[in-house]
C-alpha positions as CSV (number, residue, x, y, z in Angstrom):
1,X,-5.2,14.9,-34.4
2,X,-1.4,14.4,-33.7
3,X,0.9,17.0,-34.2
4,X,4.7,15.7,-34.9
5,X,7.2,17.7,-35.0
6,X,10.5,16.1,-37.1
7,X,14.0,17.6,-36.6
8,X,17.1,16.8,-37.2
9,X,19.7,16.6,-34.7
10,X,19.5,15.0,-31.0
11,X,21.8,16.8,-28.9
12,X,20.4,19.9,-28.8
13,X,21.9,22.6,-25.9
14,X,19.9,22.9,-22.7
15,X,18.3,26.6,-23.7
16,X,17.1,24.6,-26.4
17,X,15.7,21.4,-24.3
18,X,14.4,24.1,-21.9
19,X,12.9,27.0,-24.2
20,X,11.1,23.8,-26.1
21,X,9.4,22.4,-22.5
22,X,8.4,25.7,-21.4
23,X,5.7,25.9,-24.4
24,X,4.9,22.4,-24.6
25,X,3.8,21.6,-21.3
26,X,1.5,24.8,-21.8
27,X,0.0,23.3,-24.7
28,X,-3.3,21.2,-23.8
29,X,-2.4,17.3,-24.2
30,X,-4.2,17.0,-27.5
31,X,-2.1,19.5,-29.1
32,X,1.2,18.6,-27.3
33,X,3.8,17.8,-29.7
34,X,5.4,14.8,-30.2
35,X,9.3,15.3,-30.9
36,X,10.6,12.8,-33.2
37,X,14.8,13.7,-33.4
38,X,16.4,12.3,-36.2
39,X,20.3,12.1,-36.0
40,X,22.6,14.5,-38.3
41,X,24.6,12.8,-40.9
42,X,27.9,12.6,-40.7
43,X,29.6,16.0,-42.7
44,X,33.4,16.5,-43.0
45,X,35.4,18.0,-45.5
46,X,35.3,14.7,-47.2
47,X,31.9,13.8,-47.6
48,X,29.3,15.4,-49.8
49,X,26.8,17.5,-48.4
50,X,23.6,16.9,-51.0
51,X,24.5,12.7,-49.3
52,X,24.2,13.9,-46.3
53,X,21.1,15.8,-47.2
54,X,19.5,12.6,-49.2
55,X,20.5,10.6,-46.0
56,X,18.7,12.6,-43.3
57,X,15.4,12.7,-46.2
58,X,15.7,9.0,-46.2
59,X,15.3,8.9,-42.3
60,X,12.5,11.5,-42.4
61,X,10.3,10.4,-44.5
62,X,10.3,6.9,-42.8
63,X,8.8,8.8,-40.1
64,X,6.0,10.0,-42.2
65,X,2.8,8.2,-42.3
66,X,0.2,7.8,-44.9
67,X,-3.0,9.8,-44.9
68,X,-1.0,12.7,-42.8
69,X,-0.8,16.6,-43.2
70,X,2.9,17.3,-43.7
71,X,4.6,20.8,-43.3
72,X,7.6,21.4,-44.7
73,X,10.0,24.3,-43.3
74,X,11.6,25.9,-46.3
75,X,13.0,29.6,-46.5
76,X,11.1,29.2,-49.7
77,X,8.0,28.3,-48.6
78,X,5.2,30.9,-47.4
79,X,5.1,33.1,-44.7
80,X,2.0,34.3,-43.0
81,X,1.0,35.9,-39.7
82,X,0.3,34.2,-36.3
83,X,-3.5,34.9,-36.4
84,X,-3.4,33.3,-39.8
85,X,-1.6,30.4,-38.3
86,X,-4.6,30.2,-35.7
87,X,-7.0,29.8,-38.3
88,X,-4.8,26.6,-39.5
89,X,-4.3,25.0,-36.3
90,X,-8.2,25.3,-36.2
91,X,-8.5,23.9,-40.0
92,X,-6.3,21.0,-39.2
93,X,-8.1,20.4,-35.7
94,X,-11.5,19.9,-37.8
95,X,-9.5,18.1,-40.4
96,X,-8.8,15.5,-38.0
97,X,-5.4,14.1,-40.0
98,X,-2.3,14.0,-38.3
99,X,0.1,16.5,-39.2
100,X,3.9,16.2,-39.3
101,X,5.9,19.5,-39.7
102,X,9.6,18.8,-40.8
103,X,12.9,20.8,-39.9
104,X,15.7,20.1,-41.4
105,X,19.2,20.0,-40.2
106,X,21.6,22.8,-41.4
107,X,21.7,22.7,-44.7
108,X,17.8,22.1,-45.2
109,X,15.7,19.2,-46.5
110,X,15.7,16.8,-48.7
111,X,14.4,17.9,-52.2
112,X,11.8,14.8,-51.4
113,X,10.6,15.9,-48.4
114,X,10.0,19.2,-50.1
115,X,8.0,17.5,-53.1
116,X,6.1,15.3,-50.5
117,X,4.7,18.1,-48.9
118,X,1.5,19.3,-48.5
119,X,2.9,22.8,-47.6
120,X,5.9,24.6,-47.2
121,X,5.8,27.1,-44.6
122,X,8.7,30.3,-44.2
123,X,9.1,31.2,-40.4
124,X,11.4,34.4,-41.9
125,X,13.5,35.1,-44.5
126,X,16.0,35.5,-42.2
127,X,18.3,32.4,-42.0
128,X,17.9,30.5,-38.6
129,X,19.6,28.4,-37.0
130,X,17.7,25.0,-36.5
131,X,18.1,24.9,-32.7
132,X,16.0,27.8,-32.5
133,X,13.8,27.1,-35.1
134,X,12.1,24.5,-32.5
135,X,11.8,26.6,-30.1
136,X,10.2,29.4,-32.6
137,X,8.1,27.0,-33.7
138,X,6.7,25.8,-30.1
139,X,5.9,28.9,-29.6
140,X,4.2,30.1,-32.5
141,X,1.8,26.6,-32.0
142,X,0.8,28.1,-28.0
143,X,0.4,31.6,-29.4
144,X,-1.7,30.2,-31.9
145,X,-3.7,28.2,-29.5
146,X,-3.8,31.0,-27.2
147,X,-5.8,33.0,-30.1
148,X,-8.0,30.0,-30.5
149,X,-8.9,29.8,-26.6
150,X,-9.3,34.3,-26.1
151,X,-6.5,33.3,-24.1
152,X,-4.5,37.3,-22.5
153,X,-0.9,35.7,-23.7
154,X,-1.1,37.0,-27.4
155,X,-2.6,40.7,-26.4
């Protein structure tokens, strides 16, 4: 099993680039993330945001493969705890699909990525900013792996 994690935007600040390094390398290799960084579209008081939306979906979804697990990360979607999370890294580990979680740029996904979903997960109701989400997320994935292993970090 892969795990892919696609975001958009590239230049991301160093906290960011750092924070996101610090949990991946203590990942095991297996579960290591691959970071695919998709490029913003273009926004300006001229253009229309729900383009710019549709334009980063059509970039996404190239990146999604066929017979794959995909996670969508939607304020919408469901929340749940990190132990429950556990339990899903284990699911999809036995599973043996790939699975690509998706984080949209600053205004969100694509309604398609959304519909081609096999989830949609909440990190919070709170409204984050999509830096951060990464780094969130990395984290979440070793605490859930900690769990997995009986691993102090979580206690």
């Amino acid at each position: 099993m892969k795990i892919s994690l696609i975001a958009v935007g590239t230049r991301m600040p160093a906290w960011v680039q750092d924070g996101y390094q610090e949990y991946a390398k203590r990942l095991p290799k297996e579960l290591t993330p691959e970071l695919v960084e998709l490029p913003l579209a273009v926004r300006s008081k001229s253009t229309n945001t729900q383009n710019a939306i549709a334009s980063e979906g059509d970039n996404m979804l190239k990146h999604i493969g066929s017979n794959t697990r995909t996670i969508a990360l939607d304020v919408l979607g469901k929340s749940f705890s990190t132990e429950v999370l556990s339990q899903k890294l284990a699911d999809w580990q036995m599973d043996g699909r790939n699975v690509n979680i998706l984080i949209g740029g600053p205004d969100g996904l694509d309604s398609r990525c959304l519909t081609q979903a096999d989830e949609k997960w909440s990190l919070s109701a709170l409204t984050l900013p999509h830096p951060l989400v990464r780094v969130l997320l990395i984290e979440q994935l070793y605490r859930a792996w900690t769990i997995l292993q009986n691993h102090p970090y979580h206690k």
